[in-house]
DRENDO-1510 file (C-alpha; in Angstrom, 1 decimal, always signed):
<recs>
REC; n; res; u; v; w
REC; 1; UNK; +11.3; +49.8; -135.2 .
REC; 2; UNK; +10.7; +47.0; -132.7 .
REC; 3; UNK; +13.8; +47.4; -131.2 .
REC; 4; UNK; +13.6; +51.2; -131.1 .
REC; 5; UNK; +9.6; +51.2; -129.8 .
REC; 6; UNK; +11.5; +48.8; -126.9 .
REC; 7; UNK; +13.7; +51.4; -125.9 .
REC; 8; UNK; +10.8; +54.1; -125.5 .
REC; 9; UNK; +8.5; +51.9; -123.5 .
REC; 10; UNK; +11.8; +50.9; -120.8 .
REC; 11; UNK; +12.4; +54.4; -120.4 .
REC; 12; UNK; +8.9; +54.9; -119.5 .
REC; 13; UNK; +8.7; +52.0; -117.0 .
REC; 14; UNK; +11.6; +53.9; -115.0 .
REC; 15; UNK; +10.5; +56.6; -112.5 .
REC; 16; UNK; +14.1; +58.4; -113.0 .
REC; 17; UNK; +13.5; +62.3; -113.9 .
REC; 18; UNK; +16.5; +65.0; -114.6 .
REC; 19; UNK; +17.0; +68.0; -113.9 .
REC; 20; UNK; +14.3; +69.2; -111.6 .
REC; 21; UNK; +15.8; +71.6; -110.2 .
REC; 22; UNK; +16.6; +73.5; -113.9 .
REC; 23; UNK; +20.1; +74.5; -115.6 .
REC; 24; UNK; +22.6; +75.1; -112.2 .
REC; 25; UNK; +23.8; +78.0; -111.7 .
REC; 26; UNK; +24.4; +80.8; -114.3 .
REC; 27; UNK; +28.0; +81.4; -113.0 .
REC; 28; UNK; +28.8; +77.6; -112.4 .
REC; 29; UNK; +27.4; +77.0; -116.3 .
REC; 30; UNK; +29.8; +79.9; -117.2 .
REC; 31; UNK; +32.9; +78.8; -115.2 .
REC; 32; UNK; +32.0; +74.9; -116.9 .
REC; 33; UNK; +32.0; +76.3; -120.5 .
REC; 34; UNK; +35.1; +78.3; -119.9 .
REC; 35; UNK; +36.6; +75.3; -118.8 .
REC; 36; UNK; +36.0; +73.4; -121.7 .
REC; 37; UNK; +37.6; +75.1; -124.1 .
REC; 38; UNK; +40.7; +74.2; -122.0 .
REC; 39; UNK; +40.0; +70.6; -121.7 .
REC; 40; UNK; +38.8; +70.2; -125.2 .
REC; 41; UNK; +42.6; +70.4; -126.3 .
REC; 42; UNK; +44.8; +68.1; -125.6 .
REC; 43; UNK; +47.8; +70.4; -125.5 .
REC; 44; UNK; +46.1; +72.2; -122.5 .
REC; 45; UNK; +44.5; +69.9; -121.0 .
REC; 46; UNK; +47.2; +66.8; -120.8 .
REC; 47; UNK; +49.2; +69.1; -118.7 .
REC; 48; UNK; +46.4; +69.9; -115.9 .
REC; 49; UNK; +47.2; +66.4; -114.4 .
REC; 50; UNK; +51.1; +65.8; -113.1 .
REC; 51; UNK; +52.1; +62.6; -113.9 .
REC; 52; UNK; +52.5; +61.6; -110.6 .
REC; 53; UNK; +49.2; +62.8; -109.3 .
REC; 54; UNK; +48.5; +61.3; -105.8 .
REC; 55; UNK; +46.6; +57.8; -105.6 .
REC; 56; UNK; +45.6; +56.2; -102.7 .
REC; 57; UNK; +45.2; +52.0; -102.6 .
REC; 58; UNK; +43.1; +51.9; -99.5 .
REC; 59; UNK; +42.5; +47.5; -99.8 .
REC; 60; UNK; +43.9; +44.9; -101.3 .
REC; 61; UNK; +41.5; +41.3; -101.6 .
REC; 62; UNK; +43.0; +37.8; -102.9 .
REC; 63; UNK; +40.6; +35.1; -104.6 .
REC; 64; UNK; +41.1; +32.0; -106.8 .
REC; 65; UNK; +40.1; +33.9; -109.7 .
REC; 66; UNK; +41.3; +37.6; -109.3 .
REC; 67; UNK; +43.2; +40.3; -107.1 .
REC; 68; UNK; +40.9; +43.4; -106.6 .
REC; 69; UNK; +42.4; +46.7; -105.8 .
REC; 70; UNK; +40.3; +49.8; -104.3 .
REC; 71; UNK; +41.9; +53.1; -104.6 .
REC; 72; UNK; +40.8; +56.6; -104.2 .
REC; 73; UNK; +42.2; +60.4; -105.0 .
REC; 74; UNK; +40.9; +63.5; -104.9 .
REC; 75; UNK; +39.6; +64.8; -108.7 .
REC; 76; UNK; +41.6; +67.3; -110.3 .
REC; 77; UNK; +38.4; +69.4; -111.3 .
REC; 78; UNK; +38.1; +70.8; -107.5 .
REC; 79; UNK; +41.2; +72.1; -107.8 .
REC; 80; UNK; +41.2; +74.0; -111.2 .
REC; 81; UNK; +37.0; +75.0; -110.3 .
REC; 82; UNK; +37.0; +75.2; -107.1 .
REC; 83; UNK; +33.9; +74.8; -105.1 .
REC; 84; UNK; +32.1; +73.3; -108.0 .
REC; 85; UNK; +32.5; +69.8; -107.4 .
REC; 86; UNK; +29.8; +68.5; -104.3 .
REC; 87; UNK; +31.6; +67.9; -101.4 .
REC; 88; UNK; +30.5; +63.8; -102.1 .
REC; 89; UNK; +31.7; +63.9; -104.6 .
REC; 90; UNK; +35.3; +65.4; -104.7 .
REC; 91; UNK; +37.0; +61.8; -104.0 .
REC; 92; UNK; +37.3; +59.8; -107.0 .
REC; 93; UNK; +36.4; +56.3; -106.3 .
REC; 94; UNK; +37.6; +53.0; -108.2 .
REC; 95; UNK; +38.6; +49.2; -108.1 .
REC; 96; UNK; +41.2; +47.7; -110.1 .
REC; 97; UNK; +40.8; +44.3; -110.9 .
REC; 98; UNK; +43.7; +42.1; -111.8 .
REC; 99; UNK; +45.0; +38.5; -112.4 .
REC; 100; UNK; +46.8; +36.5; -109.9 .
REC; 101; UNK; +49.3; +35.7; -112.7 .
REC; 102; UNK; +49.8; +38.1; -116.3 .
REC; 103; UNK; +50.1; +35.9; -119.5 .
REC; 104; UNK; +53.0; +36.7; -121.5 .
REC; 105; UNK; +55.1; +39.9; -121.2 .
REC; 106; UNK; +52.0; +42.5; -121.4 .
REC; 107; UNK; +49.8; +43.6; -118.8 .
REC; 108; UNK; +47.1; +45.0; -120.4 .
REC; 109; UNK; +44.6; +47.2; -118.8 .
REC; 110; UNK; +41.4; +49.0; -119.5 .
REC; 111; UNK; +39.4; +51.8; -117.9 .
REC; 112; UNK; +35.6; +51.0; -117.7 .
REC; 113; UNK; +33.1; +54.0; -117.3 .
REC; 114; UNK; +29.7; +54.0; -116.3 .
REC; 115; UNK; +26.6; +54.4; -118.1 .
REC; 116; UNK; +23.7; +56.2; -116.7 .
REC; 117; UNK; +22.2; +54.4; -113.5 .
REC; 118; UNK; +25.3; +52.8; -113.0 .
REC; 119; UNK; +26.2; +52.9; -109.4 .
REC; 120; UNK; +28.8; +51.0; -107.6 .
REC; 121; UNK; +31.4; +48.7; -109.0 .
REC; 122; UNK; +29.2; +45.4; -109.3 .
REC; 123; UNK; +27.5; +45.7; -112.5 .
REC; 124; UNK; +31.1; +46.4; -115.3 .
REC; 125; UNK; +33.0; +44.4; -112.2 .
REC; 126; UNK; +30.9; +41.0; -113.0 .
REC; 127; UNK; +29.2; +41.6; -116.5 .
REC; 128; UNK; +32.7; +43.1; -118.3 .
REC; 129; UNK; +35.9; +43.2; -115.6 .
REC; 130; UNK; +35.8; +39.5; -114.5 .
REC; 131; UNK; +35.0; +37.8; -118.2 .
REC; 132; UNK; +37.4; +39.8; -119.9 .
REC; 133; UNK; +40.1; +38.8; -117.2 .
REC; 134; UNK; +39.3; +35.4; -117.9 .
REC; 135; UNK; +38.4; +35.3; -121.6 .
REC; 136; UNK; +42.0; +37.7; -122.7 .
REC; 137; UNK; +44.2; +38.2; -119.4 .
REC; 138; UNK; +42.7; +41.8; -119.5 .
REC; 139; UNK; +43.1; +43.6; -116.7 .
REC; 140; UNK; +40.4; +46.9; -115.3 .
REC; 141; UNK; +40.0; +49.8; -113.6 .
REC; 142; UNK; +36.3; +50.5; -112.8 .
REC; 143; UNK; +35.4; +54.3; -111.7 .
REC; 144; UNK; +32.9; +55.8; -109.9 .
REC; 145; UNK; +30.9; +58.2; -112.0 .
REC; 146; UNK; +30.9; +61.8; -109.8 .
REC; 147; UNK; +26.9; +61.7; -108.9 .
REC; 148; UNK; +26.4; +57.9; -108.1 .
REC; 149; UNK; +27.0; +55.5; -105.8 .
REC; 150; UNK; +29.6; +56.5; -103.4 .
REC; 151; UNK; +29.8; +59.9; -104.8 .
REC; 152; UNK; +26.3; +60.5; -104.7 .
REC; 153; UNK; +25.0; +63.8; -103.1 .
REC; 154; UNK; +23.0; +62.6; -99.7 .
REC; 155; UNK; +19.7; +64.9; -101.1 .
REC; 156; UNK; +19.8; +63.2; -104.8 .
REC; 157; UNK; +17.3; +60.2; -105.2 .
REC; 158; UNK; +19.3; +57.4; -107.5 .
REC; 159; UNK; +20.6; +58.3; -110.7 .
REC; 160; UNK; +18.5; +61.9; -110.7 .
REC; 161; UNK; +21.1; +64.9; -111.3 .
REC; 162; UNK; +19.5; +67.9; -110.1 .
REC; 163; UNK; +20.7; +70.6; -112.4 .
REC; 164; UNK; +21.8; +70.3; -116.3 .
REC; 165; UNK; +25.2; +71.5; -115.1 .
REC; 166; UNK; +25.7; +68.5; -113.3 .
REC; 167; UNK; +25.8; +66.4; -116.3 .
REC; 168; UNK; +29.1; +69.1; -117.2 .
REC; 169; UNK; +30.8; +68.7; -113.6 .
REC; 170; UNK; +30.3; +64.7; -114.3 .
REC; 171; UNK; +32.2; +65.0; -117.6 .
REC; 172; UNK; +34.5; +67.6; -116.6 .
REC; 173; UNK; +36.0; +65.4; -113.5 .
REC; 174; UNK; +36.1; +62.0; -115.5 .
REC; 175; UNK; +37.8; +63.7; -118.6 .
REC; 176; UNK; +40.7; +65.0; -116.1 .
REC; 177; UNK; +40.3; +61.5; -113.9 .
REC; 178; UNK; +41.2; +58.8; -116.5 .
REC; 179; UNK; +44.1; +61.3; -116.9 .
REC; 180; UNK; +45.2; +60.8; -113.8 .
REC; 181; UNK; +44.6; +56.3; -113.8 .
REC; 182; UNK; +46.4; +55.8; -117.2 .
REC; 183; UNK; +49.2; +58.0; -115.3 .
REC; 184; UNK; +48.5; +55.6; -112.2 .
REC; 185; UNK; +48.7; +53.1; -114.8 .
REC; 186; UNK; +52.1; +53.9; -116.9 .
REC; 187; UNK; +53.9; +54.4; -113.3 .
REC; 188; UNK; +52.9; +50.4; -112.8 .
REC; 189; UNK; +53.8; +49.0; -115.7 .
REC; 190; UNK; +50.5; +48.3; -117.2 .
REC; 191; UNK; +50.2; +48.4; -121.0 .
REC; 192; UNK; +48.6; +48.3; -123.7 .
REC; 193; UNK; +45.7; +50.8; -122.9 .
REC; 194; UNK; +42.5; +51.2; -123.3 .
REC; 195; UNK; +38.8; +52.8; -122.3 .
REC; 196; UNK; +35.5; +51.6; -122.8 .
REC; 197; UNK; +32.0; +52.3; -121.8 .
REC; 198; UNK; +28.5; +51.6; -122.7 .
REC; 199; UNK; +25.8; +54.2; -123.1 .
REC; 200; UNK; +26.6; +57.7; -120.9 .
REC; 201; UNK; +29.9; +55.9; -120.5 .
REC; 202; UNK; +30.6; +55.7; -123.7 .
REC; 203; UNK; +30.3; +58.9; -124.5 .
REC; 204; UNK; +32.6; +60.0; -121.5 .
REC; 205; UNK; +35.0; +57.8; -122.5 .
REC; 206; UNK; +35.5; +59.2; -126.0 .
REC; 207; UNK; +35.9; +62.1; -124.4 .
REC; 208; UNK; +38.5; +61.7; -122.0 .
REC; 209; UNK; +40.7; +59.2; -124.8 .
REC; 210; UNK; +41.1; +62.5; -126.8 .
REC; 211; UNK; +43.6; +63.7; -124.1 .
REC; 212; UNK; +46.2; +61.3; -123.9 .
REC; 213; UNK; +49.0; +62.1; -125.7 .
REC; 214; UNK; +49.5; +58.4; -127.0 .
REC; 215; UNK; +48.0; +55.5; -128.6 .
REC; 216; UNK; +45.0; +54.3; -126.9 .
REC; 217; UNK; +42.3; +51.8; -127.4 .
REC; 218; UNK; +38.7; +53.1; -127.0 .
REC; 219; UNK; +36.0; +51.2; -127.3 .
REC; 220; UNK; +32.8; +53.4; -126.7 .
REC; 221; UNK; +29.8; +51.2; -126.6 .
REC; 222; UNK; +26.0; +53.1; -127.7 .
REC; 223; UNK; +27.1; +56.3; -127.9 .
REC; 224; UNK; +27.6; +58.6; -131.0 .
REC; 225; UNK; +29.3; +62.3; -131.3 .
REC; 226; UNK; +27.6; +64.2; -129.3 .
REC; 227; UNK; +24.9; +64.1; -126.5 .
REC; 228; UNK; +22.8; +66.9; -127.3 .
REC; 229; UNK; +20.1; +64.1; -129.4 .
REC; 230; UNK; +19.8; +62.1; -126.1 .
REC; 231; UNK; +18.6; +65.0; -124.0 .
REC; 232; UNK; +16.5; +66.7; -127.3 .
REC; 233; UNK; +15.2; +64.3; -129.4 .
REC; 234; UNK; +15.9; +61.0; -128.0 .
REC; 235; UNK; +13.2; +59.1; -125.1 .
REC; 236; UNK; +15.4; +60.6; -122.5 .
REC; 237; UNK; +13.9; +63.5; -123.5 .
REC; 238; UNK; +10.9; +62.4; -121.5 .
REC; 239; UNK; +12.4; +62.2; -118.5 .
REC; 240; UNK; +13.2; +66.0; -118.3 .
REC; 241; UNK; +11.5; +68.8; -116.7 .
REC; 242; UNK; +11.3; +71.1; -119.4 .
REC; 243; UNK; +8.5; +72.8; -117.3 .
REC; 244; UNK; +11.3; +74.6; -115.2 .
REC; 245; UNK; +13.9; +74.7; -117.7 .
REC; 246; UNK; +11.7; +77.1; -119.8 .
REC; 247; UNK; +10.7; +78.8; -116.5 .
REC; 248; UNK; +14.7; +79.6; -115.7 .
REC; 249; UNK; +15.6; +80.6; -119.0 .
REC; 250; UNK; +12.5; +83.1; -119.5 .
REC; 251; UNK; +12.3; +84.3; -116.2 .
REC; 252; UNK; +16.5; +84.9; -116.1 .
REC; 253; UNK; +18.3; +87.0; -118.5 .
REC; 254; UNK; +21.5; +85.7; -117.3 .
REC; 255; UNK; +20.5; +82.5; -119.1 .
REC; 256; UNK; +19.4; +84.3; -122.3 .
REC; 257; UNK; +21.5; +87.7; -122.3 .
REC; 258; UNK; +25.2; +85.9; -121.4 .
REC; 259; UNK; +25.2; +82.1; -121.1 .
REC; 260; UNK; +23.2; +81.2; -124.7 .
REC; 261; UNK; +25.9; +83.3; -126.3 .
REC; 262; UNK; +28.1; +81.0; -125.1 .
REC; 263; UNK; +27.1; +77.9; -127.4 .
REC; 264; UNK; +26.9; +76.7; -130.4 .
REC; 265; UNK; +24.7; +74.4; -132.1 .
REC; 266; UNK; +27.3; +73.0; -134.4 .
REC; 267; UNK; +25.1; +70.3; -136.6 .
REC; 268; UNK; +22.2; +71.9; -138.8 .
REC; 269; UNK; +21.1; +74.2; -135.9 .
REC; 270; UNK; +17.8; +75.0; -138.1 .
REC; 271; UNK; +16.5; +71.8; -139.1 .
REC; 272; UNK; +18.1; +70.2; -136.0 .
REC; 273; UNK; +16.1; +72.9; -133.9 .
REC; 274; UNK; +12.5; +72.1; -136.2 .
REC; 275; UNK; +13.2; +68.4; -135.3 .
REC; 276; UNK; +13.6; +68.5; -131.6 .
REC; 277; UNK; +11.1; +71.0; -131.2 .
REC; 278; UNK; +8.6; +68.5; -132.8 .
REC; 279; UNK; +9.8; +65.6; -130.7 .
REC; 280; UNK; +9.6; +67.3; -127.7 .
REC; 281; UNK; +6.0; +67.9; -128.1 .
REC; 282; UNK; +4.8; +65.1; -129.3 .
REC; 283; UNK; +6.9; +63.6; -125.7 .
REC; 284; UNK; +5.0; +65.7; -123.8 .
REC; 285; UNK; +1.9; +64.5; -125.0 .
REC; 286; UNK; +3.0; +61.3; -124.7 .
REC; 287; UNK; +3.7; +61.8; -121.3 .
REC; 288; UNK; +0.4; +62.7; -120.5 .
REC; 289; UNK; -1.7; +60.2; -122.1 .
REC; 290; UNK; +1.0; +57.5; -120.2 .
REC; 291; UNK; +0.2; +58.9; -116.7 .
REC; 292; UNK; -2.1; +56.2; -115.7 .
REC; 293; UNK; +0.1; +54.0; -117.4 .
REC; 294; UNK; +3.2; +54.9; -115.4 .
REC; 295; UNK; +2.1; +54.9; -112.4 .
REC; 296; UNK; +0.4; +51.2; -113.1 .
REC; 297; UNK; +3.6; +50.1; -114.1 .
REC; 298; UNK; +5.4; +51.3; -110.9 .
REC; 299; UNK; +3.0; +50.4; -108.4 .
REC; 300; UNK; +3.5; +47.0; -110.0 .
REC; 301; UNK; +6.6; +44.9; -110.9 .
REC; 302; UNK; +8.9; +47.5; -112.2 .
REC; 303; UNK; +11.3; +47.2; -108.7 .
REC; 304; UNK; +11.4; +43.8; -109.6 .
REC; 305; UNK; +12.3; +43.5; -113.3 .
REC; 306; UNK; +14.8; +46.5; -113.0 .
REC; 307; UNK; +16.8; +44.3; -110.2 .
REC; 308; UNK; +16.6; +41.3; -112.1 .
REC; 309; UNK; +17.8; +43.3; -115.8 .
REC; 310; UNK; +20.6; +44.2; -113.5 .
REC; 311; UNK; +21.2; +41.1; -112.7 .
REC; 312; UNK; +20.6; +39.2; -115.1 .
REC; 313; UNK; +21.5; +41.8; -117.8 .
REC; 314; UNK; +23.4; +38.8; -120.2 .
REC; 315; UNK; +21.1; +36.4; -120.6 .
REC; 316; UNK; +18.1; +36.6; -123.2 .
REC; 317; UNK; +15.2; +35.9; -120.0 .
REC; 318; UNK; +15.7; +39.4; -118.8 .
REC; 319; UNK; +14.6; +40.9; -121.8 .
REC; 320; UNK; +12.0; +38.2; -122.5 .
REC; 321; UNK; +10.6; +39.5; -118.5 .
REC; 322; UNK; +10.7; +43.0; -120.1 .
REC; 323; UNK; +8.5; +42.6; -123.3 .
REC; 324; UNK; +6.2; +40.2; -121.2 .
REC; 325; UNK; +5.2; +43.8; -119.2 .
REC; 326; UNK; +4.8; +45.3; -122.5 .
REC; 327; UNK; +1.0; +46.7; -122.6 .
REC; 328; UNK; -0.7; +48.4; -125.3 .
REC; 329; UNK; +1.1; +51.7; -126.2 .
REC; 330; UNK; -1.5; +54.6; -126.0 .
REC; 331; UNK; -1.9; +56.3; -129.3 .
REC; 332; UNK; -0.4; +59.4; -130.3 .
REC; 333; UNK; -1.5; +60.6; -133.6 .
REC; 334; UNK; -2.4; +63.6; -132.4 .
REC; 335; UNK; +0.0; +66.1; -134.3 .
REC; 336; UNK; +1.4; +69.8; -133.1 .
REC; 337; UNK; +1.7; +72.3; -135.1 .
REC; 338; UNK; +5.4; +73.1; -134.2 .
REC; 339; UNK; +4.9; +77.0; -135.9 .
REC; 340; UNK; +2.6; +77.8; -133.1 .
REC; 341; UNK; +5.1; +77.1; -130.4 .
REC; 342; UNK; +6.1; +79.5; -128.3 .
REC; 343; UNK; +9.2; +81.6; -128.9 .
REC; 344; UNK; +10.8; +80.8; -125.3 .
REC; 345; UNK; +10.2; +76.9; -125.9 .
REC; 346; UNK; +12.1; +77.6; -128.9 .
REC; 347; UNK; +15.0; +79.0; -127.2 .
REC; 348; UNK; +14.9; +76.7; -124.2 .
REC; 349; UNK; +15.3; +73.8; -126.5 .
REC; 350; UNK; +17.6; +75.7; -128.2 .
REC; 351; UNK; +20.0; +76.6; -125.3 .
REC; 352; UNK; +19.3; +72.6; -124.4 .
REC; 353; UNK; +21.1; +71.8; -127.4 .
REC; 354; UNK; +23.8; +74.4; -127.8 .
REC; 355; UNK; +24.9; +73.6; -124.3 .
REC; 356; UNK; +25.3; +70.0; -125.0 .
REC; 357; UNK; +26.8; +70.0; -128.7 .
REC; 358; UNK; +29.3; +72.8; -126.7 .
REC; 359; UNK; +30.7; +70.5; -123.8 .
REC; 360; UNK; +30.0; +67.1; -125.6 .
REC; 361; UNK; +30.3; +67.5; -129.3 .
REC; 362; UNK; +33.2; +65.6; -130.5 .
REC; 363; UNK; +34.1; +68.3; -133.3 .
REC; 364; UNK; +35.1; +70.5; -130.5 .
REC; 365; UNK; +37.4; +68.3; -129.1 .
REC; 366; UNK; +41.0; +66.6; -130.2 .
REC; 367; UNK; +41.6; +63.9; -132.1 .
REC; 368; UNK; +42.7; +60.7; -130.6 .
REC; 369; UNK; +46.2; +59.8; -131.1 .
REC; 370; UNK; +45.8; +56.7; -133.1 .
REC; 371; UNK; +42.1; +56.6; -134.4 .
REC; 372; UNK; +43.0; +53.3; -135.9 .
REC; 373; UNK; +43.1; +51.8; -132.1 .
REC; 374; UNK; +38.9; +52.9; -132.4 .
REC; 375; UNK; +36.1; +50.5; -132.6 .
REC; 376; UNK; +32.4; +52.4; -131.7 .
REC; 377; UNK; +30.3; +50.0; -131.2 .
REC; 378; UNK; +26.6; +51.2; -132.2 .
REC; 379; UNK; +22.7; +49.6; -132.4 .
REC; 380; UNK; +21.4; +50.4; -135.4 .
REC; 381; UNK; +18.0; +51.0; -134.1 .
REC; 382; UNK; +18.8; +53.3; -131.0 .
REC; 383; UNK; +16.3; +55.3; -129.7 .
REC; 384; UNK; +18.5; +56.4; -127.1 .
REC; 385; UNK; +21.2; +58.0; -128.6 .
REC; 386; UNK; +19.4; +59.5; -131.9 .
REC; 387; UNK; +22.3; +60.0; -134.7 .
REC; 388; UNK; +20.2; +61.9; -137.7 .
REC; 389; UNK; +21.0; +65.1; -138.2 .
REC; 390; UNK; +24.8; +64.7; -136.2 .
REC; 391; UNK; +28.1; +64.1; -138.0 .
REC; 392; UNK; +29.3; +60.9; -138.2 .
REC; 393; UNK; +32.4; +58.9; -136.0 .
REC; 394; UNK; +33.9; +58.5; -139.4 .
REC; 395; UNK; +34.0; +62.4; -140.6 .
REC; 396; UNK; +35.3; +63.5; -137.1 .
REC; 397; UNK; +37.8; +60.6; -136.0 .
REC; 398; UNK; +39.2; +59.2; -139.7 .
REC; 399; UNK; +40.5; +56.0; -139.7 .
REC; 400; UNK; +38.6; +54.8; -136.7 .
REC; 401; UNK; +36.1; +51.6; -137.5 .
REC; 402; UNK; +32.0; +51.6; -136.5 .
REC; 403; UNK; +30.1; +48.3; -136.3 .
REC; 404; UNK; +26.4; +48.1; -136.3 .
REC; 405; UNK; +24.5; +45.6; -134.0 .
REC; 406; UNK; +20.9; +44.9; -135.3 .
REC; 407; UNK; +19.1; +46.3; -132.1 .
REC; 408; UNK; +17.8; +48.5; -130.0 .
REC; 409; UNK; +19.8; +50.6; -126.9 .
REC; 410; UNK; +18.0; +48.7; -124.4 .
REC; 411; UNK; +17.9; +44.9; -126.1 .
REC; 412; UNK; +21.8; +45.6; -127.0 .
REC; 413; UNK; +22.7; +46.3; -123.4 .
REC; 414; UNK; +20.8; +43.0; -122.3 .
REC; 415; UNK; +21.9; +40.6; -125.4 .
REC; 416; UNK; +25.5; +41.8; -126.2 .
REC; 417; UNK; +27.4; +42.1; -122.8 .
REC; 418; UNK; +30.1; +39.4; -124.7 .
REC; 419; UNK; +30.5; +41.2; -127.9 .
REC; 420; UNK; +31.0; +44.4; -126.3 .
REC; 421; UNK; +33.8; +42.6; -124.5 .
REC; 422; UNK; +35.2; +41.0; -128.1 .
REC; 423; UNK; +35.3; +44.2; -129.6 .
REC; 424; UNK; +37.7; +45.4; -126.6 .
REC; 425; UNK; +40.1; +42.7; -127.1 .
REC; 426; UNK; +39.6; +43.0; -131.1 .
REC; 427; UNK; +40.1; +46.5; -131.2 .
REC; 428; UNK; +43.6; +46.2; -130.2 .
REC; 429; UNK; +44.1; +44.9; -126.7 .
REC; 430; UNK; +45.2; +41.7; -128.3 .
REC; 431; UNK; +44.9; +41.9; -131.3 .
REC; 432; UNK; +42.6; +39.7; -132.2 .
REC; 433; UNK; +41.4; +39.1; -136.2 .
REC; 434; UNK; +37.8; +39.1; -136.7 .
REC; 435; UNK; +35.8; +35.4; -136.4 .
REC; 436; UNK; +32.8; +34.8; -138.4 .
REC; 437; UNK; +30.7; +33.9; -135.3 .
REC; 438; UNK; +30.8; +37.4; -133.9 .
REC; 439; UNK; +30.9; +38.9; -138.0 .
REC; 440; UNK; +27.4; +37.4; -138.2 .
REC; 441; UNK; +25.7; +39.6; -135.3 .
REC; 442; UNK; +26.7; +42.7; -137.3 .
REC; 443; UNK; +24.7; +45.1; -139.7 .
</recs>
């Protein structure tokens, strides 16, 4: 509960909000779930993306340690949607960073994705790239997530997407490009595989492994089977403006007449739907009592202990500077009765989760190829990425393996940088067996 309590009082320290300018537009949102039916299926979706789709290796640097590579191409989503990919971010950005000299006959290489506020290549290339280069001769390929850093819109403040429908254009173009870098990759002579990703990045990642046609390792790092918890029930949930989301989907029967018939709420819509409801109203009041609060917090060191997490993001101090800003929580015992909510709030949150279980809920997509190359690694006290009421790894993906760390979203992303990195190289990169130093961290 600690852990957990940790996570809810970090995401209120950050000023980040979603989706203030409401769900995107009706026709994009239709045009996205259409879509995904295609690239939910491997047999349609492995053959959207030639297998010598064009890549571009704009700069080559040389150091002691590493070679780094940066490369760009164009995503493949702009030319199967056209016109639904901003113009920033059409070209998919990444770095490849490799070893001045491979160990053995192998060259293995893995894909990193970004979690949410992820920009830029510095972060996975110094806290994951560089130490597993060193650690296991593993080589990376860091991409750009479509919406940050160099693929950020010029009117989008940091990591704030503008429109639900952005979080489906994000997924849509990383799905198809990792299809297009483990081509880049084959044609090179890389090998074994692999993708990985913490958080948001996860989740993306176990998404776009389902579409190669061969065996793969994935490591997907805080994330579970679906997203819809995160933006429902989860204390990302308070960063939303649910204000105009129920505002667009009252005030617009394309939302309620065509697009909600569109989704499907695939785990335990009813008591699902009761517990999200009830979440998202005690947030709001949350929210509200946490205004002076907030704002206090911004107006005081919050700049500086979100550059230094970054930083400093594997080493215990940065989460020891986090709990030192830790003030008293404001209460919130006051309880809603969730029967006297209004009927659009119910269907808003509704729609909310529909959408998301329909474009990120793993039942809806293929199977991996070798679900025995799987290691999810999870925090057993995430209030991120809720997992009650969702179907488990296990039931969807048989055979692949999920390990517990005893922690939080936020303390497992400062503390466990290396044992994310172990469980890539364990999972099947190299093959290594498990070692009771990194056995004892586990639930």
């Amino acid at each position: 509960m600690v852990k957990s309590k940790l996570d809810s009082i970090y995401r209120r320290m950050l000023i980040t909000r979603f989706f203030e300018r409401g769900w995107g537009k009706p026709e994009n949102l239709q045009r996205l779930f259409q879509f995904r039916k295609i690239i939910s299926q491997r047999s349609t979706c492995f053959p959207l993306v030639p297998k010598d789709y064009p890549v571009e290796i704009v700069k080559e640097e040389k150091s002691p340690d590493c070679i780094i590579l940066e490369g760009k191409f164009l995503t493949p989503l702009e030319l199967h949607l056209p016109g639904i990919v901003p113009k920033a971010a059409q070209d998919a950005h990444f770095q490849v960073v490799l070893p001045n000299k491979w160990n053995g006959k192998t060259k293995p290489m893995c894909i990193h994705l970004a979690g949410t506020g992820d920009h830029f290549f510095w972060r996975r290339r110094n806290l994951i790239a560089k130490p597993l280069l060193k650690e296991a001769n593993i080589g990376a390929i860091i991409l750009e997530n479509p919406f940050y850093g160099t693929r950020k819109p010029d009117n989008q403040v940091r990591s704030n997407l503008h429109n639900v429908s952005d979080i489906f254009v994000m997924g849509g173009c990383l799905v198809l490009e990792c299809l297009v870098l483990l081509h880049w990759c084959e044609r090179n002579g890389f090998g074994p595989l692999g993708i990985t990703g913490l958080s948001m990045g996860g989740h993306m990642a176990s998404l776009a492994a389902t579409n190669w046609p061969k065996p793969l390792v994935l490591v997907p790092c805080l994330s579970w089977s679906t997203a819809s918890t995160v933006f429902t029930t989860g204390v990302m949930s308070q960063s939303i403006n649910w204000d105009m989301l129920e505002m667009q989907y009252y005030s617009d029967g394309k939302y309620r007449e065509r697009l909600s018939k569109m989704v499907t709420v695939i785990d335990d819509a009813f008591t699902a739907g009761q517990t999200f409801i009830k979440n998202f109203n005690q947030s709001l009041i949350e929210l509200k009592k946490d205004i002076t609060y907030t704002k206090m917090m911004q107006r005081g060191k919050i700049s500086g202990i979100e550059g230094n997490l970054e930083k400093n993001s594997d080493d215990s101090n940065s989460l020891t500077m986090l709990m030192e800003l830790i003030l008293p929580k404001p209460s919130s015992e006051e309880k809603i009765d969730i029967t006297k909510i209004n009927w659009w709030e119910r269907e808003a949150l509704q729609f909310m989760r529909g959408m998301m279980d329909e474009c990120t809920h793993l039942k809806n997509f293929s199977v991996p190829k070798e679900t025995s190359l799987i290691i999810a690694v999870c925090a057993k006290d995430d209030a991120y990425v809720p997992r009650d009421g969702c179907t488990s790894l296990e039931e969807i993906w048989p055979g692949a393996e999920i390990r517990y760390l005893d922690a939080g979203h936020v303390s497992a992303y400062v503390l466990h940088q290396k044992l994310f990195r172990y469980f890539l190289v364990d999972s099947g990169m190299m093959n290594k067996a498990n070692h009771p130093s990194v056995l004892n961290l586990l639930i």
